[in-house]
Residue, then its C-alpha position, 0 to 999 in steps of 0.5 A: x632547209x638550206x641543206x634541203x636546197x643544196x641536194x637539189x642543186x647538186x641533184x641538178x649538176x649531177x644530171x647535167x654533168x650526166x651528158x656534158x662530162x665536164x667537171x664530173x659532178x655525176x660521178x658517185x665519189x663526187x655526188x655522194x661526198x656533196x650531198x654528204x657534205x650538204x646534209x652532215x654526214x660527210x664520211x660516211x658519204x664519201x665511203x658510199x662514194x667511193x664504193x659506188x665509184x668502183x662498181x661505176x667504172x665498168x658502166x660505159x656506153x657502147x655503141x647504142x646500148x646506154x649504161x646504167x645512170x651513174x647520177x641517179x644512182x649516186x644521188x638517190x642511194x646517198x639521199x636514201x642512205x642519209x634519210x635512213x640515218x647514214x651510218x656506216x653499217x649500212x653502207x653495203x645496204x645503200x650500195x644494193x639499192x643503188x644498183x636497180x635504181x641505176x637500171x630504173x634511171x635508163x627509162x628516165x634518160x630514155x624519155x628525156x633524150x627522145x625529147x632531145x631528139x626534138x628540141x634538136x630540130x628545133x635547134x636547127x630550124x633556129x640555125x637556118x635562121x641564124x638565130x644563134x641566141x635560139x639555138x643557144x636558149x634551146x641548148x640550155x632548155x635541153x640542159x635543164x631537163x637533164x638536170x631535172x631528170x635528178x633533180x625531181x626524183x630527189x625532191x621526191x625521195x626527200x619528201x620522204x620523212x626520215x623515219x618512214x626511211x629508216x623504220x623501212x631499213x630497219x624492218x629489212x631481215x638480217x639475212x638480207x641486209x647481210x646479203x646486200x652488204x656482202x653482194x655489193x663488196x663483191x661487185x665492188x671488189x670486180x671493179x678494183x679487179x677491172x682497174x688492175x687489169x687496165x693499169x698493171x704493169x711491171x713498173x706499175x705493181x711496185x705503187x700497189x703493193x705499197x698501197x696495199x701495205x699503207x692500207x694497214x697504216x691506220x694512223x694515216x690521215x688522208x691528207x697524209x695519204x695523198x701527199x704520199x700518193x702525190x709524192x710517188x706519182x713524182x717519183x714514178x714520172x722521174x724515173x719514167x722520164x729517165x729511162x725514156x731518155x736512155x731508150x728513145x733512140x733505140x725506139x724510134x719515138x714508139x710506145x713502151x707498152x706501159x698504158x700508164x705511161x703513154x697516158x701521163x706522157x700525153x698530159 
C-alpha cells in the first residue's frame, strides 16, 4: 500500500513538474528511477529511465506545436513495466509503449491547458481585485490538475493486477517483442546521435572516446564511474581556464566556439 501511495506521489510531481520545469521530476531518468525505487525494482527502473531520456531529448515544444508528454510517458511505461514484472529483458518492450502513450498524453495536456486558459481569467479578475491569496489559490488549483493529469491515469494503470499485465506481455509473439526492443534501441541510439551533435568539439571528443572504452570496464561501480566523470569535468574546466587566460587579449572577451565551453563558462 505504501508503495502504491508513492507512485501516486510522484505521478503527481511529475505532471507539475511537466509545466514548472523546476527540480525536473517529468523526466524519465528521474520519474522512471523513483517509481523504481517505490516499488523494488530499482535497476531495471533506471535502465528504462535512462533509455527513455535519450529519446526525450529530441521532444521540445516549438512555437504551438507541443511535444509529446515526457511525464506520462515515463511514468505509465515504468508502472506497466513493474506490473509486468520488471525484468530486464523487457526493457525494450516497455520503451515501445512508452511512445504512443507520449502522443496519447497530448490530448490529456490539451484538455487540461484549455481549462488553464479559463482559470487565468479568473485569475485576473482576483488581480483586479487585489486579492493576491486568489490568485495564488487559483495558481495552485491549475497546479493540481497538471498533477492529476498523471496522477489518475496511474491510479488507473495500478488498478490493473499484475497478471493481467504480465499474462498480456507474455502472449505478445516473439517476432514482436524482438521488434520493439530493437526499434526502441534504434531511436535511442538517435538520441545519443543528437546529443553528439550538439556538444562535440575538438576539445570535447577526447572525454567520449574515454567514455567509450570505460563502457568496457564492466568492474566499475557507478559510484566509480561518476567520480571518474566528476574528476574529468574538473580537469576539462582547468585546462579550459588555462587556455582561455592565454587567448583572451587576442579575443577580445569573444566566444571560442566551444558551446560546451560557453555553457560551463555562464555557471
Amino acid at each position: 500500500m505504501i508503495s502504491v501511495i508513492l507512485v501516486i506521489i510522484f505521478a503527481f510531481l511529475a505532471g507539475m513538474e511537466g509545466v514548472l520545469d523546476e527540480f525536473q521530476f517529468h523526466q524519465p531518468l528521474v520519474a522512471c528511477t523513483l517509481i523504481g525505487l517505490a516499488t523494488g525494482h530499482l535497476v531495471p527502473c533506471i535502465m528504462l529511465g535512462g533509455s527513455l531520456q535519450m529519446i526525450a531529448l529530441g521532444w521540445a515544444n516549438i512555437g504551438a506545436a507541443v511535444a509529446p508528454d515526457i511525464a506520462l510517458a515515463s511514468v505509465a511505461s515504468a508502472i506497466i513495466f513493474v506490473q509486468g514484472g520488471g525484468q530486464s529483458k523487457d526493457v525494450g518492450t516497455a520503451i515501445a509503449i512508452a511512445i504512443p502513450l507520449a502522443v496519447a498524453g497530448l490530448f490529456l495536456t490539451m484538455v487540461v491547458r484549455t481549462i488553464s486558459v479559463a482559470i487565468s481569467h479568473i485569475m485576473d479578475r482576483e488581480a483586479e481585485k487585489g486579492s493576491i491569496r486568489g490568485v495564488n489559490t487559483w495558481q495552485l488549483i491549475a497546479l493540481s490538475l497538471q498533477g492529476l493529469r498523471i496522477a489518475i491515469p496511474a491510479i488507473a494503470l495500478m488498478s490493473i493486477p499484475s497478471s493481467i499485465v504480465r499474462d498480456f506481455l507474455n502472449s505478445m509473439p516473439a517476432w514482436l517483442t524482438d521488434g520493439m526492443t530493437i526499434g526502441g534501441g534504434m531511436v535511442v541510439a538517435v538520441g545519443y546521435a543528437m546529443v553528439i551533435n550538439m556538444i562535440a568539439t575538438r576539445e570535447v571528443w577526447p572525454f567520449f572516446i574515454i567514455g567509450f572504452v570505460l563502457a568496457a570496464v564492466s568492474q566499475l561501480t557507478l559510484i566509480a564511474i561518476g567520480a571518474l566523470g566528476l574528476a574529468l569535468t574538473l580537469l576539462y574546466l582547468q585546462l579550459e581556464s588555462k587556455g582561455g587566460g592565454n587567448g583572451g587579449s587576442s579575443n577580445g572577451g569573444q566566444s571560442a566556439g566551444d558551446p560546451l565551453g560557453d555553457i560551463l563558462d555562464d555557471y
